[in-house]
mmCIF entry with sequence, helices, sheets and N, C-alpha, C, O atoms, coordinates in Angstrom:
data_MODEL
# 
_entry.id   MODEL 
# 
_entity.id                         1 
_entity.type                       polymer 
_entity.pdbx_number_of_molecules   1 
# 
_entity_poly.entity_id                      1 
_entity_poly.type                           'polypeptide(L)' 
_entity_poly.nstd_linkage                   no 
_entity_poly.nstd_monomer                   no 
_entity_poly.pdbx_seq_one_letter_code       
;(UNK)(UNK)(UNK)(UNK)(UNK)(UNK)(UNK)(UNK)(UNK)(UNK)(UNK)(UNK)(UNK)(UNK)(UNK)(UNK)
(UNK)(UNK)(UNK)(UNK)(UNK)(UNK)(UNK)(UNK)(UNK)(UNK)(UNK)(UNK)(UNK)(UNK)(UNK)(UNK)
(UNK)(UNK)(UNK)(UNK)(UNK)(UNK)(UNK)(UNK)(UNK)(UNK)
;
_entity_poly.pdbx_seq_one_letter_code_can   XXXXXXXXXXXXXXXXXXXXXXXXXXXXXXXXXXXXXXXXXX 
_entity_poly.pdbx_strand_id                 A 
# 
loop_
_entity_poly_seq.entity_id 
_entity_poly_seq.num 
_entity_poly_seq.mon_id 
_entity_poly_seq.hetero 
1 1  UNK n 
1 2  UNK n 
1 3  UNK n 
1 4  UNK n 
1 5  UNK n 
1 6  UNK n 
1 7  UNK n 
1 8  UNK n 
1 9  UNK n 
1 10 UNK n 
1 11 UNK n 
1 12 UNK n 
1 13 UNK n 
1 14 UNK n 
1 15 UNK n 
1 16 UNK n 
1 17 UNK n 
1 18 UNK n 
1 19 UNK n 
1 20 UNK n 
1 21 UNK n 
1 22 UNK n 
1 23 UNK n 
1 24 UNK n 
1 25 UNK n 
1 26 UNK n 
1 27 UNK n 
1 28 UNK n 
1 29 UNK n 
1 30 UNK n 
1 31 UNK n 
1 32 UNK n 
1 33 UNK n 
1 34 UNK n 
1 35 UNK n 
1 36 UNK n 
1 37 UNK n 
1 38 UNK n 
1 39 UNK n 
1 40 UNK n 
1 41 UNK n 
1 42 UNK n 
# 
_struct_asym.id          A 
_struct_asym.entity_id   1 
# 
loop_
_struct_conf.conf_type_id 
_struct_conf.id 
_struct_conf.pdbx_PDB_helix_id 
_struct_conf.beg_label_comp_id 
_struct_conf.beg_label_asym_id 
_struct_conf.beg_label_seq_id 
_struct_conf.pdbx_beg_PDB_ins_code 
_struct_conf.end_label_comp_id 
_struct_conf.end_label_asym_id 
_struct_conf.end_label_seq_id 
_struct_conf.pdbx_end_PDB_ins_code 
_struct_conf.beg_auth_comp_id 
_struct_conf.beg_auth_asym_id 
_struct_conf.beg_auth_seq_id 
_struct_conf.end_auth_comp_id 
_struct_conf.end_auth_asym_id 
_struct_conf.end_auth_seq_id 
_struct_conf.pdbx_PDB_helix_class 
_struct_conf.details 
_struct_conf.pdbx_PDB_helix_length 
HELX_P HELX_P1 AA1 UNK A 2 ? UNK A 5  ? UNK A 2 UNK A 5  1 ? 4  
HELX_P HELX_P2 AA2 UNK A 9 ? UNK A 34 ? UNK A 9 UNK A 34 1 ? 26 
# 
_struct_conf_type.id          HELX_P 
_struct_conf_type.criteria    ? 
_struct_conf_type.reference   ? 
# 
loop_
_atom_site.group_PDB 
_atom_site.id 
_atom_site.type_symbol 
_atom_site.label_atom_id 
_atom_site.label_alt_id 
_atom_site.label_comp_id 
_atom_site.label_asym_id 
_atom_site.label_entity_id 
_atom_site.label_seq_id 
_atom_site.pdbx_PDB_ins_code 
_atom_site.Cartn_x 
_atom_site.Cartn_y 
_atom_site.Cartn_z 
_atom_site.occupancy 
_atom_site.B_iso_or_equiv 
_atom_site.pdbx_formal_charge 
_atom_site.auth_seq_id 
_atom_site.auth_comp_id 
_atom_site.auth_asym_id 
_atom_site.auth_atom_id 
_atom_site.pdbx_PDB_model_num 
ATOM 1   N N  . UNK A 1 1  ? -152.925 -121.982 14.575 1.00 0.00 ? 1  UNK A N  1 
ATOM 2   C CA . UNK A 1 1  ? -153.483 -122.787 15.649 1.00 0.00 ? 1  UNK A CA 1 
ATOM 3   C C  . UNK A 1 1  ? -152.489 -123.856 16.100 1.00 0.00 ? 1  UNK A C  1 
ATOM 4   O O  . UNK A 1 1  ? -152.517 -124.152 17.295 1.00 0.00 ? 1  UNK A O  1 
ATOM 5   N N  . UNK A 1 2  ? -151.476 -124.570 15.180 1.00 0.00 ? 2  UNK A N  1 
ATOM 6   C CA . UNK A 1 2  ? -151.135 -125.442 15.054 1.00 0.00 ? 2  UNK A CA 1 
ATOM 7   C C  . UNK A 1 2  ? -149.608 -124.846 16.431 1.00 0.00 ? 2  UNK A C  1 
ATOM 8   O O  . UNK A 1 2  ? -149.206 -125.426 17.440 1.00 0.00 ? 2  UNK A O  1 
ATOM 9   N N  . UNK A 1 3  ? -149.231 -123.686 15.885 1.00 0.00 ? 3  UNK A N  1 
ATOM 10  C CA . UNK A 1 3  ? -148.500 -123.284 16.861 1.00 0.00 ? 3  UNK A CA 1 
ATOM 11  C C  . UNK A 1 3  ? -148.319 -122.721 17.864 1.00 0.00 ? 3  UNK A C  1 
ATOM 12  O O  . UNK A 1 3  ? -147.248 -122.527 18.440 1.00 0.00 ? 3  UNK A O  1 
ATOM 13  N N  . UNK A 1 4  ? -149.776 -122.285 18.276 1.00 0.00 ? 4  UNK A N  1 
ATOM 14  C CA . UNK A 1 4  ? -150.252 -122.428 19.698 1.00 0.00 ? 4  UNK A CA 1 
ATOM 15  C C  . UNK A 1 4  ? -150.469 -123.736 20.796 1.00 0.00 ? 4  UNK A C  1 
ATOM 16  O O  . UNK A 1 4  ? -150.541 -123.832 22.021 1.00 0.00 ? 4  UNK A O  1 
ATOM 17  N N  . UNK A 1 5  ? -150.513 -124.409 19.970 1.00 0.00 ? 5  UNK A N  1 
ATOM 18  C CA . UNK A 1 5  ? -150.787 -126.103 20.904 1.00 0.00 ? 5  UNK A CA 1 
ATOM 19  C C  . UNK A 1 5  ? -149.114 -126.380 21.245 1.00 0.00 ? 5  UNK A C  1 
ATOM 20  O O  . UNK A 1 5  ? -148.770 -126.706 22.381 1.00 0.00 ? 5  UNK A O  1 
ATOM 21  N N  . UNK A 1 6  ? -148.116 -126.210 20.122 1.00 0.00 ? 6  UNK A N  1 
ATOM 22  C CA . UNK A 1 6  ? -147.383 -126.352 20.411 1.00 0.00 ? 6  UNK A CA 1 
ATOM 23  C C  . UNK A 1 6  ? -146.557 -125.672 20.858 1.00 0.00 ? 6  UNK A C  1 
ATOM 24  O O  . UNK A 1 6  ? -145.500 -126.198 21.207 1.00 0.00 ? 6  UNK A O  1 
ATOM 25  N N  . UNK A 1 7  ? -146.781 -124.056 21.026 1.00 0.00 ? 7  UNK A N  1 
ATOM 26  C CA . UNK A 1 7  ? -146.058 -123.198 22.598 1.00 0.00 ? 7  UNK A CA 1 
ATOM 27  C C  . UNK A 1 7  ? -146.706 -123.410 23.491 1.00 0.00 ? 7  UNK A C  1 
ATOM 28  O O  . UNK A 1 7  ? -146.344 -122.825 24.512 1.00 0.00 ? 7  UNK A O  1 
ATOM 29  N N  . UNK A 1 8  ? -147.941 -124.298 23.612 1.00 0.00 ? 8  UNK A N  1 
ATOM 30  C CA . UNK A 1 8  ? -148.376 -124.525 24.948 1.00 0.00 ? 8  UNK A CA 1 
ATOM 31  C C  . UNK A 1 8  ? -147.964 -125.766 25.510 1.00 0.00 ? 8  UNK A C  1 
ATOM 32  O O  . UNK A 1 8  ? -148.354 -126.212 26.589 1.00 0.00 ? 8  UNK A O  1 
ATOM 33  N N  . UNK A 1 9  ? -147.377 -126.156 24.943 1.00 0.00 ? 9  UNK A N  1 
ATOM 34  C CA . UNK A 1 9  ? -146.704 -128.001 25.452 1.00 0.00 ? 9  UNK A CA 1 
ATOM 35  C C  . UNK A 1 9  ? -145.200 -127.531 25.930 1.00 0.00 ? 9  UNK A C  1 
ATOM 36  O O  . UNK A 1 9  ? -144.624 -127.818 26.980 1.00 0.00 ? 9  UNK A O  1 
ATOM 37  N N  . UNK A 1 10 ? -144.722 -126.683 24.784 1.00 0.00 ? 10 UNK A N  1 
ATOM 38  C CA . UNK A 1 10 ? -143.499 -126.641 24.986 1.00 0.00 ? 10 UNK A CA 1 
ATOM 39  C C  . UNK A 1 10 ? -143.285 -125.800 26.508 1.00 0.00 ? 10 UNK A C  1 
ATOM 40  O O  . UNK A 1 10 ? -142.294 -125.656 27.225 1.00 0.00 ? 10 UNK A O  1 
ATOM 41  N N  . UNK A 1 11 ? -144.852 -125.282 26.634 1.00 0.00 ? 11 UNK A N  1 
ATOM 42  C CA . UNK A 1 11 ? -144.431 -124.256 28.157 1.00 0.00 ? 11 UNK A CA 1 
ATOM 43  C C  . UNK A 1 11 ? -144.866 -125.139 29.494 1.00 0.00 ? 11 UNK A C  1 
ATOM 44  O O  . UNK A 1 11 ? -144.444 -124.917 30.629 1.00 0.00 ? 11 UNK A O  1 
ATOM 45  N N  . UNK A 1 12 ? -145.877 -126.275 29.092 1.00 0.00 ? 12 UNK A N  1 
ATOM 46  C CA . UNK A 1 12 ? -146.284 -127.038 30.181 1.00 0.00 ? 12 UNK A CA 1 
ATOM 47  C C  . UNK A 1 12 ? -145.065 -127.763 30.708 1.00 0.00 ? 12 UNK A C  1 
ATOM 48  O O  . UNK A 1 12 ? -144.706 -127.770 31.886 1.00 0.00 ? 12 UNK A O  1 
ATOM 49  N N  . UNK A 1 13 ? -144.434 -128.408 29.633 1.00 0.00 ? 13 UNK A N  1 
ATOM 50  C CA . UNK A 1 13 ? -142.956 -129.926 29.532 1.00 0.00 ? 13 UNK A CA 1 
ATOM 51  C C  . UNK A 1 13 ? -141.927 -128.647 30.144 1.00 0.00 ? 13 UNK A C  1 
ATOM 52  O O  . UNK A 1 13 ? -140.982 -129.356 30.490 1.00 0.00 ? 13 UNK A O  1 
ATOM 53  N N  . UNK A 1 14 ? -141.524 -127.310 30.478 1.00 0.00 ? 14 UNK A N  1 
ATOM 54  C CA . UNK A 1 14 ? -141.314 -126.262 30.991 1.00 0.00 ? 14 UNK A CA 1 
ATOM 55  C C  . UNK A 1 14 ? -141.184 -126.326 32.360 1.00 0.00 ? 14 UNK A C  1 
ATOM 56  O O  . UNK A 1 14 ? -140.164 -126.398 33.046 1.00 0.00 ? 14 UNK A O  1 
ATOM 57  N N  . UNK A 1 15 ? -142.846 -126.274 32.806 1.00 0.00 ? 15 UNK A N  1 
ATOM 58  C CA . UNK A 1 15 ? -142.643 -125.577 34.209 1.00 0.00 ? 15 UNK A CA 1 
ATOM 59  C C  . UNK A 1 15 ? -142.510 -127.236 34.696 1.00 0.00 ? 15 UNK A C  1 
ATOM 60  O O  . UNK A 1 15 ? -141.579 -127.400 35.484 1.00 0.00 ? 15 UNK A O  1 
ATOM 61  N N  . UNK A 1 16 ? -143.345 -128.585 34.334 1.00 0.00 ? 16 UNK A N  1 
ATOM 62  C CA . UNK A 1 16 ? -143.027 -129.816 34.555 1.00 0.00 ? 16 UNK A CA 1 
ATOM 63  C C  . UNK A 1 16 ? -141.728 -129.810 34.963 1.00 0.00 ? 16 UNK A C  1 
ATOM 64  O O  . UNK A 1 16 ? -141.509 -129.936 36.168 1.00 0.00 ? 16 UNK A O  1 
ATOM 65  N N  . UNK A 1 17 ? -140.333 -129.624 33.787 1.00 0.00 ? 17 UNK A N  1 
ATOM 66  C CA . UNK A 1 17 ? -139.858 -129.543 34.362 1.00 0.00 ? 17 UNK A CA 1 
ATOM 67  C C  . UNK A 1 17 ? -138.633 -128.849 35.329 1.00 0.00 ? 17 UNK A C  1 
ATOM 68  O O  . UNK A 1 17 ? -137.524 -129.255 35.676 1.00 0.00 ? 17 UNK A O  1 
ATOM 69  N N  . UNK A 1 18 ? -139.264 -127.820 35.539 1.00 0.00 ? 18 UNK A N  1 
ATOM 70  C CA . UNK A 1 18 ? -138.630 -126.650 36.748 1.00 0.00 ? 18 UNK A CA 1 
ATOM 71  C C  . UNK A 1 18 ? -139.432 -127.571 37.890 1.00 0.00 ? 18 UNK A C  1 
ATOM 72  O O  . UNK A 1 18 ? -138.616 -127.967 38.723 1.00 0.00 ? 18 UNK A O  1 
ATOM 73  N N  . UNK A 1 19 ? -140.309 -127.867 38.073 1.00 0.00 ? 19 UNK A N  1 
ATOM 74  C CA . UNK A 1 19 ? -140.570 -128.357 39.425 1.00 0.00 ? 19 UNK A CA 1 
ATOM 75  C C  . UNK A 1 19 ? -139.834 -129.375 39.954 1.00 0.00 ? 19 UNK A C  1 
ATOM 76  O O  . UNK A 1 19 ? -139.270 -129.224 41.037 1.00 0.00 ? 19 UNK A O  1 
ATOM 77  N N  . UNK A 1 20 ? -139.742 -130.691 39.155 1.00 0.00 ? 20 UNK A N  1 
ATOM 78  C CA . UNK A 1 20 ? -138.804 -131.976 38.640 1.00 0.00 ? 20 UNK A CA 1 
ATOM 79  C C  . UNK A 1 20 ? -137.390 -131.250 39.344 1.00 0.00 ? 20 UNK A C  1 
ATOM 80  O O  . UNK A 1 20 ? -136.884 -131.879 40.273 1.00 0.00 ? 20 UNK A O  1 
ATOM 81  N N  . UNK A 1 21 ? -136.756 -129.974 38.936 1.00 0.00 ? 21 UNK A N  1 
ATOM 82  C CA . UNK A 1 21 ? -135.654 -129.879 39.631 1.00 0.00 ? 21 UNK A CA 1 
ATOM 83  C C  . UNK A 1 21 ? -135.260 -129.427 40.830 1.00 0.00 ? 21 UNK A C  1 
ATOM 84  O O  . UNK A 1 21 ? -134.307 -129.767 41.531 1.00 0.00 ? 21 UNK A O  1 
ATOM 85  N N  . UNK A 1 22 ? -136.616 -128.127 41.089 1.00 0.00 ? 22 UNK A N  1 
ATOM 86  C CA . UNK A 1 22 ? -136.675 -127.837 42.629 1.00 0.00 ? 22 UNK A CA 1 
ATOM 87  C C  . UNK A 1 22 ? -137.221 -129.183 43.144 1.00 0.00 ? 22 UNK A C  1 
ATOM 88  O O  . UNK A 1 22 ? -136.949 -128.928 44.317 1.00 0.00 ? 22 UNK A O  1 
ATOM 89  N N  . UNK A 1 23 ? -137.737 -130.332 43.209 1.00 0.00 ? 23 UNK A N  1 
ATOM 90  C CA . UNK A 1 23 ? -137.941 -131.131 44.043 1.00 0.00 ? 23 UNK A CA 1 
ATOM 91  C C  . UNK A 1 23 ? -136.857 -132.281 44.620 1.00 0.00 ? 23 UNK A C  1 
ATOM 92  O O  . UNK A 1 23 ? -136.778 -133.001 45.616 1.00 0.00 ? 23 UNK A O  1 
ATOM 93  N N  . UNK A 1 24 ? -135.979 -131.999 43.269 1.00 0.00 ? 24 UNK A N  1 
ATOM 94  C CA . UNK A 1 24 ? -134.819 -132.905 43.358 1.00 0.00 ? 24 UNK A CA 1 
ATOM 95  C C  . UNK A 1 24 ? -133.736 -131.892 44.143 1.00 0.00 ? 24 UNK A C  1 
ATOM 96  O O  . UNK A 1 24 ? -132.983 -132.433 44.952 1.00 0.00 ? 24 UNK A O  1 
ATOM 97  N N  . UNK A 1 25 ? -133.642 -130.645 43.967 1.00 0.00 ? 25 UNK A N  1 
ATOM 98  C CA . UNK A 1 25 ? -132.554 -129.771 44.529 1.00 0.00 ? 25 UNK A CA 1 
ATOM 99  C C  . UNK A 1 25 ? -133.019 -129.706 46.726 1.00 0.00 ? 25 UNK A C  1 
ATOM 100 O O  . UNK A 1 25 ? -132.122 -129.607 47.564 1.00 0.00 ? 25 UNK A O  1 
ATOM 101 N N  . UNK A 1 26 ? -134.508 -129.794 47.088 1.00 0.00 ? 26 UNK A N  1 
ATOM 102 C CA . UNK A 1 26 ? -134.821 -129.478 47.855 1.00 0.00 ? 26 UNK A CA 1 
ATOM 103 C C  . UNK A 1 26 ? -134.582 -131.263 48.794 1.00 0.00 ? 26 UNK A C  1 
ATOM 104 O O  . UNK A 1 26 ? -134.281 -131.443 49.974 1.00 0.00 ? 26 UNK A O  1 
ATOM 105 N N  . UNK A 1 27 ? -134.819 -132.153 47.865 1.00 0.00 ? 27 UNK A N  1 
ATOM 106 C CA . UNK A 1 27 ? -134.328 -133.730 48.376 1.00 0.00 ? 27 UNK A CA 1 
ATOM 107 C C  . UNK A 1 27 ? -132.793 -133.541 48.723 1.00 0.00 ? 27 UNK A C  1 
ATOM 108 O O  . UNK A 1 27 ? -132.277 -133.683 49.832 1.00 0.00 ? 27 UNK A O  1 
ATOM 109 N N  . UNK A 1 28 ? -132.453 -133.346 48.069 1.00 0.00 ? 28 UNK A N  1 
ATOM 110 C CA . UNK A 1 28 ? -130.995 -133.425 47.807 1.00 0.00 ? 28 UNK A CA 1 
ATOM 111 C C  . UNK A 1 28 ? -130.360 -132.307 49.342 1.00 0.00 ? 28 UNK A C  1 
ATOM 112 O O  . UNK A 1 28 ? -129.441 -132.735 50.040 1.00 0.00 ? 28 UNK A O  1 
ATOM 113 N N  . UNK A 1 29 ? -130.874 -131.232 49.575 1.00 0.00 ? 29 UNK A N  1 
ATOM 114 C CA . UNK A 1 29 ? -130.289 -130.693 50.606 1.00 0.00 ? 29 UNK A CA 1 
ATOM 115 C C  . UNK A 1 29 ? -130.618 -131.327 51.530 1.00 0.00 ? 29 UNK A C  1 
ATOM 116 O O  . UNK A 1 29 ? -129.710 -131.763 52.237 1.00 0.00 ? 29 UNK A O  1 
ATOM 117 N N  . UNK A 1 30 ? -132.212 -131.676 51.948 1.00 0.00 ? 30 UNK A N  1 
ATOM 118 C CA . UNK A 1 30 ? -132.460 -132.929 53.099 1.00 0.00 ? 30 UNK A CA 1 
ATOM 119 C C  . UNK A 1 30 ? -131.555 -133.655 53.248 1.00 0.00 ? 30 UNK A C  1 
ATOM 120 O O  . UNK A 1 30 ? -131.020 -133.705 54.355 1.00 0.00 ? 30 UNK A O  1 
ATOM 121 N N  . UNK A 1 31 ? -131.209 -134.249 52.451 1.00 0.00 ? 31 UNK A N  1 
ATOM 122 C CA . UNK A 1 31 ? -130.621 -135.858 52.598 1.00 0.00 ? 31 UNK A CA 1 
ATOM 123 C C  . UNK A 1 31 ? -128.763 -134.922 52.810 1.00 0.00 ? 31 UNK A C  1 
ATOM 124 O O  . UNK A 1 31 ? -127.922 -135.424 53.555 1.00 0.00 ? 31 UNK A O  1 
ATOM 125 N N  . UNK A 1 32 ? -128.555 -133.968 52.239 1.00 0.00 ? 32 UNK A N  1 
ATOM 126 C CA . UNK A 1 32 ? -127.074 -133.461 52.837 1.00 0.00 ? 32 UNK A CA 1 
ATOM 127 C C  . UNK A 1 32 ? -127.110 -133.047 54.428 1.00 0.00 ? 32 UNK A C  1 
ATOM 128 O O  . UNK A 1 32 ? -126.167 -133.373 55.149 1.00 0.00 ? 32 UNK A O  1 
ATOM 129 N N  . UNK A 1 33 ? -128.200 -132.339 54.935 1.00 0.00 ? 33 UNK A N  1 
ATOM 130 C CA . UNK A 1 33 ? -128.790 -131.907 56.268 1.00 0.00 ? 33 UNK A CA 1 
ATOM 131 C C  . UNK A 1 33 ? -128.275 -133.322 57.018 1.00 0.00 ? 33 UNK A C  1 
ATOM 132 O O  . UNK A 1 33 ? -127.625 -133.251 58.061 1.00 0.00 ? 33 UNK A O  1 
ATOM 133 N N  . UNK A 1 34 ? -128.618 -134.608 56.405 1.00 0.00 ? 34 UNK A N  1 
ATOM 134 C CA . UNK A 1 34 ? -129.431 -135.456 57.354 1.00 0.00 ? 34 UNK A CA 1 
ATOM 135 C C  . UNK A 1 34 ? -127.998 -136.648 57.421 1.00 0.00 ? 34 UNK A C  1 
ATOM 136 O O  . UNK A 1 34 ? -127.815 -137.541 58.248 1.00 0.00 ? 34 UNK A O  1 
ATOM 137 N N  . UNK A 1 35 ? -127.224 -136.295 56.355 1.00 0.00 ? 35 UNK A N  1 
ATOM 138 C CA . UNK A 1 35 ? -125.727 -137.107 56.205 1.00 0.00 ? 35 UNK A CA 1 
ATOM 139 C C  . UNK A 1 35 ? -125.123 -136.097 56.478 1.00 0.00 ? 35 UNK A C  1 
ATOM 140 O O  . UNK A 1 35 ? -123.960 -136.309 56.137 1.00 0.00 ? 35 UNK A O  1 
ATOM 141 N N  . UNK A 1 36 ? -125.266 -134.463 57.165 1.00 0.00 ? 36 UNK A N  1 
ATOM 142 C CA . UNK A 1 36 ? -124.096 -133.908 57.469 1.00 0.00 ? 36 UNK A CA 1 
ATOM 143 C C  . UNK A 1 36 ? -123.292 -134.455 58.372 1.00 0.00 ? 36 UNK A C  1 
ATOM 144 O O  . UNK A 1 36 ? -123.972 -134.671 59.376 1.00 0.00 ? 36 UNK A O  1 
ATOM 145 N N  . UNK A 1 37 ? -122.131 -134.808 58.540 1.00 0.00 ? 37 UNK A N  1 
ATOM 146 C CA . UNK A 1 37 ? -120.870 -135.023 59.681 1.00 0.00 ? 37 UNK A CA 1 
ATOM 147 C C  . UNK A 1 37 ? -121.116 -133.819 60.753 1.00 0.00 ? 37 UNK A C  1 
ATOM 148 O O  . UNK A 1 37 ? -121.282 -132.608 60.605 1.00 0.00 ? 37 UNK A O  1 
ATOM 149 N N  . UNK A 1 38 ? -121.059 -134.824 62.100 1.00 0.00 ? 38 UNK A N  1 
ATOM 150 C CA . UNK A 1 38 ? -121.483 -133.730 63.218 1.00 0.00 ? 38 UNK A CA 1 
ATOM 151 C C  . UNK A 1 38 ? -119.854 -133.588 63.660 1.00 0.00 ? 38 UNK A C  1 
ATOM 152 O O  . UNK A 1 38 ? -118.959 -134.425 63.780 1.00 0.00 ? 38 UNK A O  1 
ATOM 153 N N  . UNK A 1 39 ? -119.918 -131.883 63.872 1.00 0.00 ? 39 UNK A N  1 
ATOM 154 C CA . UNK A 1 39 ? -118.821 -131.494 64.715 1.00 0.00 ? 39 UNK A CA 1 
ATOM 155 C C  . UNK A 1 39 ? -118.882 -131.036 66.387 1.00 0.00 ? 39 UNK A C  1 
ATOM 156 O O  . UNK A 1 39 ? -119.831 -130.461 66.918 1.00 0.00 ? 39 UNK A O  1 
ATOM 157 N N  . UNK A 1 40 ? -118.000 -131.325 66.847 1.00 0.00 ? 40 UNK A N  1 
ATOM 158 C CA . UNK A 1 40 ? -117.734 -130.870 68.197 1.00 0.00 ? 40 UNK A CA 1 
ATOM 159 C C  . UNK A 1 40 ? -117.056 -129.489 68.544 1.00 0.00 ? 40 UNK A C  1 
ATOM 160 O O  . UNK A 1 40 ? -116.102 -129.105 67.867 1.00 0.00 ? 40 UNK A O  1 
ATOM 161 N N  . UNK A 1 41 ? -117.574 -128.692 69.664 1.00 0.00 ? 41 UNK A N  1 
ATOM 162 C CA . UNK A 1 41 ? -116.894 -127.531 69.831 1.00 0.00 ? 41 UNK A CA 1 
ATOM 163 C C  . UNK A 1 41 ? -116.527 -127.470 70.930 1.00 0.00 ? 41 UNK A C  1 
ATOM 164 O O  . UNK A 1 41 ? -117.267 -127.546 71.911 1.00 0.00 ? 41 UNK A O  1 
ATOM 165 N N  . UNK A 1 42 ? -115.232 -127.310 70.952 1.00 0.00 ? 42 UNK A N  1 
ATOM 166 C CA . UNK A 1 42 ? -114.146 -127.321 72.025 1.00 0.00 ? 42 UNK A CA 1 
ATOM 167 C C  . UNK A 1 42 ? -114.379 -125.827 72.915 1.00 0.00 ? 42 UNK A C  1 
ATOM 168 O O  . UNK A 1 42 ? -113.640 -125.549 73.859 1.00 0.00 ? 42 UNK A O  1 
# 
């Protein structure tokens, strides 16, 4: 029992944090989008 509670934490603290990094990876392109350097075409 004892190690079911604890593959279930270890899988929650998991997807916690996979989201934690897609939210930071998906900020992170915004804010490159939004500081991209604009070019001109000749």
């Amino acid at each position: 029992m004892k190690k079911l509670v604890i593959l279930a934490l270890a899988a929650a603290g998991a997807v916690v944090a996979r989201k934690k990094i897609a939210e930071s990876r998906s900020e992170q392109a915004l804010w490159a989008e939004a500081t991209d350097a604009v070019t001109r075409g000749n």
